[in-house]
C-alpha positions in Angstrom: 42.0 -52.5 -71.1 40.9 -50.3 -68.3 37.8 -51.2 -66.9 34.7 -49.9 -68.8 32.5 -47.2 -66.3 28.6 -48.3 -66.5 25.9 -47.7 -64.4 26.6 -51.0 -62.9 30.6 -50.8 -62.2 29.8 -47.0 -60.9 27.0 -48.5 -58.5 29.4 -51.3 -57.6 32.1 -49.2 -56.6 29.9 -46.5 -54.7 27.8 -49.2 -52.9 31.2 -51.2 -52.2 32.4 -48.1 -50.1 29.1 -47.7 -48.5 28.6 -44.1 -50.1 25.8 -42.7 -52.2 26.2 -39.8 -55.2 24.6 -36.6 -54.8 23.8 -34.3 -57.6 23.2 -31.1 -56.3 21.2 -28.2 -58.8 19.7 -31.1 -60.8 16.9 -28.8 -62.0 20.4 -26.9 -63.9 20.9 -30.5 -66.0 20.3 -30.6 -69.6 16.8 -32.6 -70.3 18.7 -35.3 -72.1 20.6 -35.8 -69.5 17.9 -36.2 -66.9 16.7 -38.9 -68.6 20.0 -41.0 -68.3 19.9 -40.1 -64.8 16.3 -41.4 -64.8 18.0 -44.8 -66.1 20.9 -44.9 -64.0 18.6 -44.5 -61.0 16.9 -47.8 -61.5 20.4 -49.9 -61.9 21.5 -48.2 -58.4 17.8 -49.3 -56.7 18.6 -52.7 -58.4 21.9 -52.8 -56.5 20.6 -51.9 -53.8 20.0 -55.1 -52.4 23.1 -56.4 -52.8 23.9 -52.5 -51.5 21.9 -51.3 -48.9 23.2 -47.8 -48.5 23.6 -47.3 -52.3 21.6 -44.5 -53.5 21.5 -41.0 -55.7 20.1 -38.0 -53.9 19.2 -35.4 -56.4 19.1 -32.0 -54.8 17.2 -29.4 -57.1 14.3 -27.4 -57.2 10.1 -28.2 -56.8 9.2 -31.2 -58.8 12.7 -33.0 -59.1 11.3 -36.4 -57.9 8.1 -35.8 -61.1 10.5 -35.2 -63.1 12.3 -38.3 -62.6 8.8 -40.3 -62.9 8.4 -38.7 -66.4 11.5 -39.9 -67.9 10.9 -43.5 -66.3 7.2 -44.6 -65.4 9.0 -47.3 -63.6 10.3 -44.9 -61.0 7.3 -44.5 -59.6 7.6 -46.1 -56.2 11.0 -45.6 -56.2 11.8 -42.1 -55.6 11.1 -39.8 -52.9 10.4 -36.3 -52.8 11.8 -34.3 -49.3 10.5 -31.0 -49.2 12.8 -28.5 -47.7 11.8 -25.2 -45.9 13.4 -21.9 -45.8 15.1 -21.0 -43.5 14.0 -18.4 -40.5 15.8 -15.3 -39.9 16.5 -16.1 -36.3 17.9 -19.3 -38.0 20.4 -17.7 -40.4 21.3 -15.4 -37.7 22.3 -18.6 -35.6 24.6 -19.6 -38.1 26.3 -16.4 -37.6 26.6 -16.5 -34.0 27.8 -19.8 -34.0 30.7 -19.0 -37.0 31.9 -16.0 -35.0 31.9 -17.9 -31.6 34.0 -20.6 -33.8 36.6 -18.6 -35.7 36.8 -15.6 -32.7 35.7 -12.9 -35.3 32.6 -10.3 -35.1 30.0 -9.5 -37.9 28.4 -6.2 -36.6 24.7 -6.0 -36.0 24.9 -4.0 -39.8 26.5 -7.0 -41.4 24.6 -9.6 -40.0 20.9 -7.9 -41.0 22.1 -7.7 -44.6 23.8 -11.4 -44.8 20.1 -12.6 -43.2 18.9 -10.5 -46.1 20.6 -11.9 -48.8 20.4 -14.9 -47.7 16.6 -15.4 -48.6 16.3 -18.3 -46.1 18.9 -20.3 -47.5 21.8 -21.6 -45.2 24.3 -22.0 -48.4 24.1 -18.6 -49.3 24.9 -17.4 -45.7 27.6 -20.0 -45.4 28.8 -18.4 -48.9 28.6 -15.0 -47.7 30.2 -15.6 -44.7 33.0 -17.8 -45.9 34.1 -15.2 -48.6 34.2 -12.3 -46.2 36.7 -14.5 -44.1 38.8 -15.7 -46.8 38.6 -11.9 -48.3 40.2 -10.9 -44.9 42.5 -14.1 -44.7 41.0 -16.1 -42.1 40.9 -19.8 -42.5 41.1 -21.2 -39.3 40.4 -19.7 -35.8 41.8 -16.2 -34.8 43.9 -16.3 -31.7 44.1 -13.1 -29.8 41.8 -10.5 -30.2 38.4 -10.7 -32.6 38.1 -9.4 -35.9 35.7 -7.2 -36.4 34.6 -6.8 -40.5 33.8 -3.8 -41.9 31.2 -3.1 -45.0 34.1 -3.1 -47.4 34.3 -7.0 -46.5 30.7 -7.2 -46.8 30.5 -5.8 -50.5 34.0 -7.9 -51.8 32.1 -10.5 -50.3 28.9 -10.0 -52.4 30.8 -9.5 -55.3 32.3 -12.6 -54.8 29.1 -14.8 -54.2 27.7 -12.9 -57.6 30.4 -14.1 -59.6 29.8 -17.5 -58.5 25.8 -17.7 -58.9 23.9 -18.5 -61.4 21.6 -15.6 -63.4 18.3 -16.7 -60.8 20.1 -15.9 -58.0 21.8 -12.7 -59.7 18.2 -11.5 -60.7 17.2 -11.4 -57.5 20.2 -9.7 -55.8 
């Protein structure tokens, strides 16, 4: 019989390779869910002496680590709740400079102002952005020779892209 997966055999084998799950969009989860999460939560901070590095990061939206508390009372002192900034402009635009330094390519002045747009202060959506207007041009690793310099058509297949791929929040507000 293969071996049966619980909360405890999936903490074992996480905290036995020193690794930790993240769940990323946890505010997307079904309710139901969240609970069992809630639950499976407490078995990994039980491990975790046995497992120091064992843990679940739950990346969501404002009031992930409440929620958590509402489904289990006994959470209370157990989760933590990290607060993450936006992003500046100047500090989207970095990412930028530093992918076109990387890869040899050039987003014009244009192109950069709406990917800092778009990206409402978020570094994924400008990685997103960025990355499909490379793979839309057929880069995946670092240009030799001379730069590539994108044009708007890579901008919009680009946007098209990352609107295909986003939930209906992030389309509502594009």
């Amino acid at each position: 019989i293969p071996p049966q997966l619980t909360p405890q055999t999936s903490g074992k084998f996480i905290g036995e390779t020193n690794g930790c799950w993240v769940l990323e969009d946890f505010h997307k989860v079904d309710e139901a869910e969240k609970q069992k999460i809630s639950q499976i939560m407490k078995v990994f901070m039980d491990l975790s002496d046995e497992y120091p590095t064992l843990k679940i990061i739950a990346i969501g939206a404002v009031n992930t680590a409440r929620q958590v508390i509402e489904y289990d009372e006994e959470m209370k002192n157990r989760v933590s709740e990290i607060p993450v900034q936006l992003m500046t402009d100047d500090e989207i635009k970095q990412i930028i400079v530093f992918g076109e330094d990387r890869l040899n390519i050039v987003f014009p002045d244009n192109l950069k102002k709406q990917i800092i747009k778009h990206s409402i202060g978020m570094a994924s959506i400008c990685h997103s952005l960025c990355l499909f207007m490379c793979l839309k041009a057929g880069i995946t690793q670092t240009i030799n020779g001379q730069k590539y310099n994108f044009l708007l058509k890579d901008w919009k297949r680009s946007l098209e892209m990352l609107l295909e791929e986003t939930s209906d929040t992030i389309k509502s507000a594009f």
